[in-house]
N, CA, C and O atoms as a CHARMM CRD file, in Angstrom:
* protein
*
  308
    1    1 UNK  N      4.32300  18.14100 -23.66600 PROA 1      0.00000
    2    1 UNK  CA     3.60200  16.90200 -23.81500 PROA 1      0.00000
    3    1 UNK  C      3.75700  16.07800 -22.52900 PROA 1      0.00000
    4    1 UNK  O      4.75500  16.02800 -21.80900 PROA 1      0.00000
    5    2 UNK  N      2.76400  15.53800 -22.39700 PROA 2      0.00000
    6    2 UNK  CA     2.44800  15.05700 -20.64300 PROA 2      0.00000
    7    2 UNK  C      3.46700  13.32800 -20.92900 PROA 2      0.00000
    8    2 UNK  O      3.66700  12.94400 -22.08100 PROA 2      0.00000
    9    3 UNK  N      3.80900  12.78500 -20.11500 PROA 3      0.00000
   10    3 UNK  CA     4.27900  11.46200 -19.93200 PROA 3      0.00000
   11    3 UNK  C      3.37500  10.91300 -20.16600 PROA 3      0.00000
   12    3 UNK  O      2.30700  11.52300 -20.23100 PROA 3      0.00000
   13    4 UNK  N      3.44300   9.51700 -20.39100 PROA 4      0.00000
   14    4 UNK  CA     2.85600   8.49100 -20.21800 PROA 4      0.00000
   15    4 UNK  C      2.99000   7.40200 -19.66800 PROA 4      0.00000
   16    4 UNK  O      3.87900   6.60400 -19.96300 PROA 4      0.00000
   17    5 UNK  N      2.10700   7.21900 -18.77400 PROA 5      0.00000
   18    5 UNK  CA     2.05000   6.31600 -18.07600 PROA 5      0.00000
   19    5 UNK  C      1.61200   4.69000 -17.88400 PROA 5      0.00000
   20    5 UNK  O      0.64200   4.42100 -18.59200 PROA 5      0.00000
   21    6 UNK  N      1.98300   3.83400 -17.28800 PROA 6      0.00000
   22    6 UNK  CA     1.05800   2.42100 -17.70800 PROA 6      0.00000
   23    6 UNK  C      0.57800   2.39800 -16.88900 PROA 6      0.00000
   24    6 UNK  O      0.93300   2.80700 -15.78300 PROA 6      0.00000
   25    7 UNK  N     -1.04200   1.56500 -17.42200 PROA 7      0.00000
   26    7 UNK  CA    -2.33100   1.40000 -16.79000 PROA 7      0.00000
   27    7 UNK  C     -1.75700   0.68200 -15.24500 PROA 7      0.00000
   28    7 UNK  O     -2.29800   1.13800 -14.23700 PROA 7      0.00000
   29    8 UNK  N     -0.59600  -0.50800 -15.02900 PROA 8      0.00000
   30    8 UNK  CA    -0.47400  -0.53000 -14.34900 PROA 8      0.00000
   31    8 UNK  C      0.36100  -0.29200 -12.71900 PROA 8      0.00000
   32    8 UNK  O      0.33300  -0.72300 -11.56700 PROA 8      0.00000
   33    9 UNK  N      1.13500   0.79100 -13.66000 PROA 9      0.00000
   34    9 UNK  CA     1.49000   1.30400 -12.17400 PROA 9      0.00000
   35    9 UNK  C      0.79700   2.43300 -11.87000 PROA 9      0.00000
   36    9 UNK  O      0.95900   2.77500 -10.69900 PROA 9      0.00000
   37   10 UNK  N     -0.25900   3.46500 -12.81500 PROA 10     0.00000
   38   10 UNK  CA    -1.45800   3.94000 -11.82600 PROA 10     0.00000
   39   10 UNK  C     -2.25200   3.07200 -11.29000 PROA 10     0.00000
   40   10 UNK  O     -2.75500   3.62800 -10.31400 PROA 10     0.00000
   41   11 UNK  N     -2.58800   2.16100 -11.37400 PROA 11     0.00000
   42   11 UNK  CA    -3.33000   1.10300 -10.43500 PROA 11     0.00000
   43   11 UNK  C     -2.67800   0.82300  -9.36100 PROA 11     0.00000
   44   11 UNK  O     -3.19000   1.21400  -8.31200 PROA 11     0.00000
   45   12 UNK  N     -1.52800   0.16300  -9.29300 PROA 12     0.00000
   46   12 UNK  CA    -0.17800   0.30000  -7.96300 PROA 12     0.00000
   47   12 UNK  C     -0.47300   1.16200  -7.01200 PROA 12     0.00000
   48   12 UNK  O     -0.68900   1.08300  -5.80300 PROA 12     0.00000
   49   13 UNK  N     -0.42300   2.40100  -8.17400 PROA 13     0.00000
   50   13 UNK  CA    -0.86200   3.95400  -7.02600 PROA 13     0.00000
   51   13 UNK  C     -1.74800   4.11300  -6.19500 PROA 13     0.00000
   52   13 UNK  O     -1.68600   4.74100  -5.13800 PROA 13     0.00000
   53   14 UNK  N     -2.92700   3.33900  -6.80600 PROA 14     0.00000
   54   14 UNK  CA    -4.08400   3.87100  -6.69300 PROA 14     0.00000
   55   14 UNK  C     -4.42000   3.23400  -5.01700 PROA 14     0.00000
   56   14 UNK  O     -5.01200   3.74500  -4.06700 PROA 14     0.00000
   57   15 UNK  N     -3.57300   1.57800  -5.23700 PROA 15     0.00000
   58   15 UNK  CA    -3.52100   0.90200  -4.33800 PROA 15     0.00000
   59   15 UNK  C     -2.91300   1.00900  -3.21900 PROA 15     0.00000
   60   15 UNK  O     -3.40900   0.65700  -2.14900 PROA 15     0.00000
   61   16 UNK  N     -1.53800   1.61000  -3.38400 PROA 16     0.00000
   62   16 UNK  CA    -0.80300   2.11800  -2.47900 PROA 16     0.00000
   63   16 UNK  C     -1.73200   3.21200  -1.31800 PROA 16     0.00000
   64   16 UNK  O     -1.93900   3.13100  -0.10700 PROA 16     0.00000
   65   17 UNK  N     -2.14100   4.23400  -2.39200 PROA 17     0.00000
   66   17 UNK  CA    -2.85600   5.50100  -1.82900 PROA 17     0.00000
   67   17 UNK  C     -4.02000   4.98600  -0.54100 PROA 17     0.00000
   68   17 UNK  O     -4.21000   5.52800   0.54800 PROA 17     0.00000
   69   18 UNK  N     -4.70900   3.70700  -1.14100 PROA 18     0.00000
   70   18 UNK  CA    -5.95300   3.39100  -0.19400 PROA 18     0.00000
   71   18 UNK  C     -4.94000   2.68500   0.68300 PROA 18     0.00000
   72   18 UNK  O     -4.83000   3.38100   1.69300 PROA 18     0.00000
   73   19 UNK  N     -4.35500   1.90300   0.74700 PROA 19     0.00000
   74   19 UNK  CA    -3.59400   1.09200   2.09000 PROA 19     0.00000
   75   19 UNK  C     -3.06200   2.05900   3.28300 PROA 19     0.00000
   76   19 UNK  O     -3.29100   2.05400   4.49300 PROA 19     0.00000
   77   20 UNK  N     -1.97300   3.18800   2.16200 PROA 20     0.00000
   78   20 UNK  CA    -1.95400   4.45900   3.05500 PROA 20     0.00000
   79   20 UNK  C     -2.77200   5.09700   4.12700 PROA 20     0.00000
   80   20 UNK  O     -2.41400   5.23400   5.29700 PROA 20     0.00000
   81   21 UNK  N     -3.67100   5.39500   3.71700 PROA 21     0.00000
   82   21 UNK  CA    -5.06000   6.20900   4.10400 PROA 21     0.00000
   83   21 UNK  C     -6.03800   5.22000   5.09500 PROA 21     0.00000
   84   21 UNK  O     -6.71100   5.56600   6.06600 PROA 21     0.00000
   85   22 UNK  N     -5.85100   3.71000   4.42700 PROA 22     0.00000
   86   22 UNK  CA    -6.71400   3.43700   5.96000 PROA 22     0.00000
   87   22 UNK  C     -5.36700   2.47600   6.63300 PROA 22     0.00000
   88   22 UNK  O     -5.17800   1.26000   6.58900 PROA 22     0.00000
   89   23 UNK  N     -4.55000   3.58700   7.26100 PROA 23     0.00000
   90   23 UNK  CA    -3.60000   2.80100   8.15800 PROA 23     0.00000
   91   23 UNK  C     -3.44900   3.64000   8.77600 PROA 23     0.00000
   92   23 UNK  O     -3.97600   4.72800   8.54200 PROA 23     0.00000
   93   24 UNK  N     -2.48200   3.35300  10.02500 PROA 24     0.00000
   94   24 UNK  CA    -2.19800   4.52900  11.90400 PROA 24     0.00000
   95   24 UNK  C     -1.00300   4.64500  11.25900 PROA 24     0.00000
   96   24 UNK  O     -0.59300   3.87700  10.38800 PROA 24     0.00000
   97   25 UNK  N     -0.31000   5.83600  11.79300 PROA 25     0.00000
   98   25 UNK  CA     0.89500   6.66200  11.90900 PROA 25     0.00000
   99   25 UNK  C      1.32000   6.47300  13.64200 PROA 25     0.00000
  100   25 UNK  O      1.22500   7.44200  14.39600 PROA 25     0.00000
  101   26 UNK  N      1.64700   5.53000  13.98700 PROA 26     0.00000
  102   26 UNK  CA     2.73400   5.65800  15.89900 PROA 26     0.00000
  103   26 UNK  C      3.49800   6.45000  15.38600 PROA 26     0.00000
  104   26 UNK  O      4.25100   6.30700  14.42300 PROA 26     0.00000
  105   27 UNK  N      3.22200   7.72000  16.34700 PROA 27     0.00000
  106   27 UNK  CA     4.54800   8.47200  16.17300 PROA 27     0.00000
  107   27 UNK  C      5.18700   7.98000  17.47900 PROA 27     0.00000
  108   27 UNK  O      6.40500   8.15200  17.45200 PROA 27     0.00000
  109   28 UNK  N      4.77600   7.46700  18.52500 PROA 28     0.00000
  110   28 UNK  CA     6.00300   6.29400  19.64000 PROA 28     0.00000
  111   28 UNK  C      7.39400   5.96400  18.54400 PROA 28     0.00000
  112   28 UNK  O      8.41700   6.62000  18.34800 PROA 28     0.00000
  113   29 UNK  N      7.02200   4.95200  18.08900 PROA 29     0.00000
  114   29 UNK  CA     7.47600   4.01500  16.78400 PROA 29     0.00000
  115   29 UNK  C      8.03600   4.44300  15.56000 PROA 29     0.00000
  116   29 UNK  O      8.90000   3.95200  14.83400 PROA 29     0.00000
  117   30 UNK  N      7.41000   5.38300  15.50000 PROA 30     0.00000
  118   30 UNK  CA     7.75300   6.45300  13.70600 PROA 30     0.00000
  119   30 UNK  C      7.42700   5.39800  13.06700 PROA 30     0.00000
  120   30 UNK  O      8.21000   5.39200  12.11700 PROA 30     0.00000
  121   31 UNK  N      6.47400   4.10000  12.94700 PROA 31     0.00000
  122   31 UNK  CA     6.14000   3.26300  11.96600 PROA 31     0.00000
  123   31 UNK  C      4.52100   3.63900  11.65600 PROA 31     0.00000
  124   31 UNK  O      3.75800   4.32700  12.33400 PROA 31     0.00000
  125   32 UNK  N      4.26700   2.89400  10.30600 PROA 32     0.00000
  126   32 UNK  CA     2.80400   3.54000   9.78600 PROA 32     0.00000
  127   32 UNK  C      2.21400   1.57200   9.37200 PROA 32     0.00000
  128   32 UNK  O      2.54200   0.70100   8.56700 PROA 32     0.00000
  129   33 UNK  N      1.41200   1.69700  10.28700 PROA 33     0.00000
  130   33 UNK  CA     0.54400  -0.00700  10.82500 PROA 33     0.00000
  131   33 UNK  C     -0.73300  -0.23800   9.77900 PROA 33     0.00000
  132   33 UNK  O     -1.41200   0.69200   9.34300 PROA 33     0.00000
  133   34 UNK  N     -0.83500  -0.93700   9.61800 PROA 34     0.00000
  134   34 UNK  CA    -2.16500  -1.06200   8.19100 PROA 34     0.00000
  135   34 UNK  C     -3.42100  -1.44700   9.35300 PROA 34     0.00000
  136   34 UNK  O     -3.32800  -2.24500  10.28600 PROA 34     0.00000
  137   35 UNK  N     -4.61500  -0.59800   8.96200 PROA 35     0.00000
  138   35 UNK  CA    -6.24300  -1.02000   9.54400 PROA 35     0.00000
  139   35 UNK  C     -6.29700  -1.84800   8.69900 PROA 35     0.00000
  140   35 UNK  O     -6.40700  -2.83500   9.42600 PROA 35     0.00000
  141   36 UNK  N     -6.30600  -2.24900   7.65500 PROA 36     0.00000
  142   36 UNK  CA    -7.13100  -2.34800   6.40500 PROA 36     0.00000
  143   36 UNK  C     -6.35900  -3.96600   5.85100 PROA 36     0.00000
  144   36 UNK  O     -5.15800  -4.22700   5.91900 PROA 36     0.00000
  145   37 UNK  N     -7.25300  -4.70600   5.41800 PROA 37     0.00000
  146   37 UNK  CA    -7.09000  -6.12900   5.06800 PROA 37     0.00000
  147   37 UNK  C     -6.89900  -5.58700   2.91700 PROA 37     0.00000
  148   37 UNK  O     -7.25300  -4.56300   2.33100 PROA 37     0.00000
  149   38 UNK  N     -6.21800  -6.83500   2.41500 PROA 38     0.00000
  150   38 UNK  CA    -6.37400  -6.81000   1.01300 PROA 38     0.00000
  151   38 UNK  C     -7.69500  -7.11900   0.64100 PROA 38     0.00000
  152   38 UNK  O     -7.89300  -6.74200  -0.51400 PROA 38     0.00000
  153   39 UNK  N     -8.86700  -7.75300   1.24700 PROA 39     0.00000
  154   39 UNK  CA    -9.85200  -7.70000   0.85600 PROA 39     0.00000
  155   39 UNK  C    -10.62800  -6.45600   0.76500 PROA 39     0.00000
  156   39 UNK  O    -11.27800  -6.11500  -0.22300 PROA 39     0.00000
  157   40 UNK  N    -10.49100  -5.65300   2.11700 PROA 40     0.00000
  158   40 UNK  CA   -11.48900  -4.30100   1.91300 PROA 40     0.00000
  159   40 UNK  C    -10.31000  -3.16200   0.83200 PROA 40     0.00000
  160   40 UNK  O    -10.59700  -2.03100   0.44200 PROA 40     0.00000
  161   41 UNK  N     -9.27900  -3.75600   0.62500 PROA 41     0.00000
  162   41 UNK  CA    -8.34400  -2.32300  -0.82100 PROA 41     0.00000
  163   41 UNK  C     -9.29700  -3.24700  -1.73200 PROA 41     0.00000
  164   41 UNK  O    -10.17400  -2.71700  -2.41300 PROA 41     0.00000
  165   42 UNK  N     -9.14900  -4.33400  -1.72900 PROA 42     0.00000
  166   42 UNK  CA   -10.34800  -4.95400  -3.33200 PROA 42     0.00000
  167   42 UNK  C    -11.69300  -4.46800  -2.87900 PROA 42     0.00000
  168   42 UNK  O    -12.12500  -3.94700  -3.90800 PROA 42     0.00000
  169   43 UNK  N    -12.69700  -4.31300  -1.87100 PROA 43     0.00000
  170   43 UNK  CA   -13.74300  -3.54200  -2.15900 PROA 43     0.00000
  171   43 UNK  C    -14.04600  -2.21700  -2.19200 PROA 43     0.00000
  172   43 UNK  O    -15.16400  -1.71600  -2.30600 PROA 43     0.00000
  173   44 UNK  N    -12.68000  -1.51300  -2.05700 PROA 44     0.00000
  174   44 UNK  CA   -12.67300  -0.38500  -2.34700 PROA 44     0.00000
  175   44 UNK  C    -12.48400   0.44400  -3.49000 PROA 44     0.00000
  176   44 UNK  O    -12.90900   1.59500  -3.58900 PROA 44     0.00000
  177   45 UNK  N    -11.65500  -0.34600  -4.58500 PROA 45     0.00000
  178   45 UNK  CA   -11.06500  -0.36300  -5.78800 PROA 45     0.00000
  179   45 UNK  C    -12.71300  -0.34800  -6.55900 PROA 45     0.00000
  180   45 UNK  O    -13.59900  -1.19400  -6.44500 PROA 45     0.00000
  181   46 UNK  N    -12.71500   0.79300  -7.26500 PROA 46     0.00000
  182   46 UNK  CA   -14.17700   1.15500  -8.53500 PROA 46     0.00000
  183   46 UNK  C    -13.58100   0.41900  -9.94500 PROA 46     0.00000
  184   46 UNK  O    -14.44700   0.19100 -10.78900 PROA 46     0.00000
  185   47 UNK  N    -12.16700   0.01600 -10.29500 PROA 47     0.00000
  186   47 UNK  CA   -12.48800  -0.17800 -11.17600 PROA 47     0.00000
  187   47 UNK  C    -11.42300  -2.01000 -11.29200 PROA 47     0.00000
  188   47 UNK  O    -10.47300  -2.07500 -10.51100 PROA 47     0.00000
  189   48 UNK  N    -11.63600  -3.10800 -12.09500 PROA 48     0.00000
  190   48 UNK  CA   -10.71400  -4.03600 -11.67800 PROA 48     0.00000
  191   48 UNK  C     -9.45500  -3.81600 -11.75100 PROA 48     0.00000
  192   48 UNK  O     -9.16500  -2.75500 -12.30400 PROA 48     0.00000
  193   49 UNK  N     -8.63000  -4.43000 -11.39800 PROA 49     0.00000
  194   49 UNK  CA    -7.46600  -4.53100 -11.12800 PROA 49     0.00000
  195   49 UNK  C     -7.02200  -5.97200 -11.26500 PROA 49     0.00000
  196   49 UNK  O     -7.87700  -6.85800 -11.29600 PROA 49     0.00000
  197   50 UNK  N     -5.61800  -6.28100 -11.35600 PROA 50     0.00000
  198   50 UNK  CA    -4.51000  -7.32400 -11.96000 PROA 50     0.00000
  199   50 UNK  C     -4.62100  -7.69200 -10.15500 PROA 50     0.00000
  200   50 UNK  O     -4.25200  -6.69100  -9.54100 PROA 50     0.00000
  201   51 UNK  N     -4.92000  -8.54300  -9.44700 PROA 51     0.00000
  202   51 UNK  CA    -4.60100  -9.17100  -8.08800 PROA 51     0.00000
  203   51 UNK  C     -3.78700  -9.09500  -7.90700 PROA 51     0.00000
  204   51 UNK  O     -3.55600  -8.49600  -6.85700 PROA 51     0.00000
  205   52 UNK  N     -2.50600  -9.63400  -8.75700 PROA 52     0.00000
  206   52 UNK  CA    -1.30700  -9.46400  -8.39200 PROA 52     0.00000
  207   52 UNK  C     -0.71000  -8.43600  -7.69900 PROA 52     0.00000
  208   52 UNK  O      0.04900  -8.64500  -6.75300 PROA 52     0.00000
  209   53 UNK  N     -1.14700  -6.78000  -8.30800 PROA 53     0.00000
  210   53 UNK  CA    -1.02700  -5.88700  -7.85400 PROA 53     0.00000
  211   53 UNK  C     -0.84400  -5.06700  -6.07500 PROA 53     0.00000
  212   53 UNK  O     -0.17200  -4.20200  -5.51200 PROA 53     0.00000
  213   54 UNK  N     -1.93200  -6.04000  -5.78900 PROA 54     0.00000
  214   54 UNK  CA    -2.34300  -5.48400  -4.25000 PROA 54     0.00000
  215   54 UNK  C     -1.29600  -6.51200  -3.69800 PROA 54     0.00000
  216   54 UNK  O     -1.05500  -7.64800  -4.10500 PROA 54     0.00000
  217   55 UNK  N     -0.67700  -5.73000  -2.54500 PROA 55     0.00000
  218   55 UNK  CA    -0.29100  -6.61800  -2.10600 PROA 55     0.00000
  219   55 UNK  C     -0.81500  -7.31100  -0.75800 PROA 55     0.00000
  220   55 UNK  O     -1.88900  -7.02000  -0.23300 PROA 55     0.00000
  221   56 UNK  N      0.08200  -8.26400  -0.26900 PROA 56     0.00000
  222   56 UNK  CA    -0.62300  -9.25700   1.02600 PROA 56     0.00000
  223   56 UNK  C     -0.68300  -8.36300   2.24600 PROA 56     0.00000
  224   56 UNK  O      0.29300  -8.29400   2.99300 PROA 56     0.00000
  225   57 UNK  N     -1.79800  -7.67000   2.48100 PROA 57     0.00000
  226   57 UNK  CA    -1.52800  -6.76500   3.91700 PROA 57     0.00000
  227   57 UNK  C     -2.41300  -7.30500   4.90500 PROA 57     0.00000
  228   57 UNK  O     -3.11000  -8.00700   4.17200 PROA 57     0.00000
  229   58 UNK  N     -2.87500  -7.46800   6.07000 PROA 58     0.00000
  230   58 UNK  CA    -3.09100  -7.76900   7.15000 PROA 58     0.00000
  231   58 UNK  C     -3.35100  -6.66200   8.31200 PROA 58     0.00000
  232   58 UNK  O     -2.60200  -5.68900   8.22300 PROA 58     0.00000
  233   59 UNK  N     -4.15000  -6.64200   9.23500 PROA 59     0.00000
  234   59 UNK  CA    -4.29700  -5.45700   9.98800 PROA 59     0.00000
  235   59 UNK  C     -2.98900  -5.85200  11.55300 PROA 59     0.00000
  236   59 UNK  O     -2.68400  -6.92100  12.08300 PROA 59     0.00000
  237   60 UNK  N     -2.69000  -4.89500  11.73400 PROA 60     0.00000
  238   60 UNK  CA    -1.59200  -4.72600  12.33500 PROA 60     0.00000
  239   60 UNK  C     -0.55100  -4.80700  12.43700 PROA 60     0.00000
  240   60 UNK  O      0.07500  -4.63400  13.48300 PROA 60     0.00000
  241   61 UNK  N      0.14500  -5.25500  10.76900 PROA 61     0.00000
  242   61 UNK  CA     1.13500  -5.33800  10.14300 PROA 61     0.00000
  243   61 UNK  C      1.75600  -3.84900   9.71700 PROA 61     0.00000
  244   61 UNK  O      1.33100  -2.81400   9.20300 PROA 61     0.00000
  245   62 UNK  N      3.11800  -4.40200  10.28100 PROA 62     0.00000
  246   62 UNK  CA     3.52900  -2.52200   9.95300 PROA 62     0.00000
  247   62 UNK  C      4.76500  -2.42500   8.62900 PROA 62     0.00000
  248   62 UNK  O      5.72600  -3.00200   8.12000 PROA 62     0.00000
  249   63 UNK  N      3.96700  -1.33600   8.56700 PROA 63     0.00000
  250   63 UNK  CA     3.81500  -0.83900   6.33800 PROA 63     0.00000
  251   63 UNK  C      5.27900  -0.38200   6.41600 PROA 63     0.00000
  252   63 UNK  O      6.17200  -1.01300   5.85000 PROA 63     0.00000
  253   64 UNK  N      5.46300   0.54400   7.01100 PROA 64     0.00000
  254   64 UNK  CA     6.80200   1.45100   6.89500 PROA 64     0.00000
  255   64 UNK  C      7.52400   1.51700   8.66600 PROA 64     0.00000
  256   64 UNK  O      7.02000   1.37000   9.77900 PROA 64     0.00000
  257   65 UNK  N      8.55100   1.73600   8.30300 PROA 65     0.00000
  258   65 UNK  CA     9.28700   2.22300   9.78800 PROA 65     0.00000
  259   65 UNK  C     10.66600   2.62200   9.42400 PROA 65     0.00000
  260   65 UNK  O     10.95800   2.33800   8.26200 PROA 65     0.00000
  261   66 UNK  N     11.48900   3.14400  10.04400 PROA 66     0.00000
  262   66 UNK  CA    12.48700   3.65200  10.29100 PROA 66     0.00000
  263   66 UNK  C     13.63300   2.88200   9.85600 PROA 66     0.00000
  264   66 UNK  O     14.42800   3.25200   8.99200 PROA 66     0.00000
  265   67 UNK  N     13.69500   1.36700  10.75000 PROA 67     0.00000
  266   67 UNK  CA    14.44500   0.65900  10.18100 PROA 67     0.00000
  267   67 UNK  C     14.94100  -0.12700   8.58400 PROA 67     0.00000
  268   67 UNK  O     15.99700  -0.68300   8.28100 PROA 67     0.00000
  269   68 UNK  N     13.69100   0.11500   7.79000 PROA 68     0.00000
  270   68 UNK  CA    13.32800  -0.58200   6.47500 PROA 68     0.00000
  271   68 UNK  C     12.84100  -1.62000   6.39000 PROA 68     0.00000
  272   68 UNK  O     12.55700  -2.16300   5.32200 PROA 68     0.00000
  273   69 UNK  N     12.63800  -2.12900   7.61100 PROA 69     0.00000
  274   69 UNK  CA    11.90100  -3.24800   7.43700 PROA 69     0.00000
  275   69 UNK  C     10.74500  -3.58900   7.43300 PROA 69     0.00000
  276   69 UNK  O     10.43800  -4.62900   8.01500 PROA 69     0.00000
  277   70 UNK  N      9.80900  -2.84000   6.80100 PROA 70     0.00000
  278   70 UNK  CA     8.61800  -2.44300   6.74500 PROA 70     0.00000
  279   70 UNK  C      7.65500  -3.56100   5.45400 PROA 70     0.00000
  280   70 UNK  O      8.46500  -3.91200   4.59600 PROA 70     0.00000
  281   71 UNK  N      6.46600  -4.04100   5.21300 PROA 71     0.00000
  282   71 UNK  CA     6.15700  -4.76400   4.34100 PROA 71     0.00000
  283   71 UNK  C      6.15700  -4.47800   2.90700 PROA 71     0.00000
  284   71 UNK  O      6.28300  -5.25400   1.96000 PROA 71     0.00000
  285   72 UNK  N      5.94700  -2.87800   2.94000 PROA 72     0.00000
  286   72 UNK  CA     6.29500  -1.98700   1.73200 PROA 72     0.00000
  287   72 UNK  C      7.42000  -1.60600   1.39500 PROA 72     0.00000
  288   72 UNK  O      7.48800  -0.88600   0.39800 PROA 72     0.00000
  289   73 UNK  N      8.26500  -1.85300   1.88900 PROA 73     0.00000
  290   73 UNK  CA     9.90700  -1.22200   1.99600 PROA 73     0.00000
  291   73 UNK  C     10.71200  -2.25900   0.95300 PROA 73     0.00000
  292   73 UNK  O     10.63200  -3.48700   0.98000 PROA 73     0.00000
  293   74 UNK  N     11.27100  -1.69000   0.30400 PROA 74     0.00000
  294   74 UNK  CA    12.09900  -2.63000  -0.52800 PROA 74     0.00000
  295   74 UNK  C     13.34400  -2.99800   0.12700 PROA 74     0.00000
  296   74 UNK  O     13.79500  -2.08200   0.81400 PROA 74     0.00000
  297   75 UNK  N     14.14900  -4.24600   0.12000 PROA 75     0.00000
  298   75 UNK  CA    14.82900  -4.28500   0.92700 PROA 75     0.00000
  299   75 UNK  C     16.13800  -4.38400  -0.09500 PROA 75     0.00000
  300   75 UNK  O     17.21400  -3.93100   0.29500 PROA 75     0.00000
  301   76 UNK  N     16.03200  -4.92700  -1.28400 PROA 76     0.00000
  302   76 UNK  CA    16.65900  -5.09600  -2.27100 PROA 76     0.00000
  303   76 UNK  C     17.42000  -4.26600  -3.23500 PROA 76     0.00000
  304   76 UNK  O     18.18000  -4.53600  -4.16500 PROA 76     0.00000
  305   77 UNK  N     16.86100  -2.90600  -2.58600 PROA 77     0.00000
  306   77 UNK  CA    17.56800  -1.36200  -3.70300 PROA 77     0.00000
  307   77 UNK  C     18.73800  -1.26200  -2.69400 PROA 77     0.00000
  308   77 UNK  O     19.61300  -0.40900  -2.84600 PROA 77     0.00000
């Protein structure tokens, strides 16, 4: 029997996945930089979504890196 999941952390996913995908990988840096504004993940999104969800991204803000200090990076675990 398959898991189950809540509606909203596949949405999370879904969100994560597009921020991923339209962002650069520096391998200089080993950090991964966002193209992509929270407005174009909301016009990309087919179905609605909780706002809350997406988070505040900005283009040239960097997502992940090495150090953890990344906008996606939890700093708190």
């Amino acid at each position: 029997m398959p898991h189950k999941h809540s509606k909203a952390k596949l949405q999370e996913r879904k969100i994560l996945r597009i921020i991923r995908r339209g962002s650069f990988y520096d391998r200089n840096r080993c950090e991964l930089v966002s193209t992509i504004t929270r407005i174009e993940v909301m016009a990309q999104l087919k179905e609605p979504v909780e706002v809350y969800l997406i988070p505040d991204v900005e283009k040239g803000e960097v997502l992940l890196d090495q150090q953890g200090k990344g906008s996606l990076q939890r700093e708190d675990i």
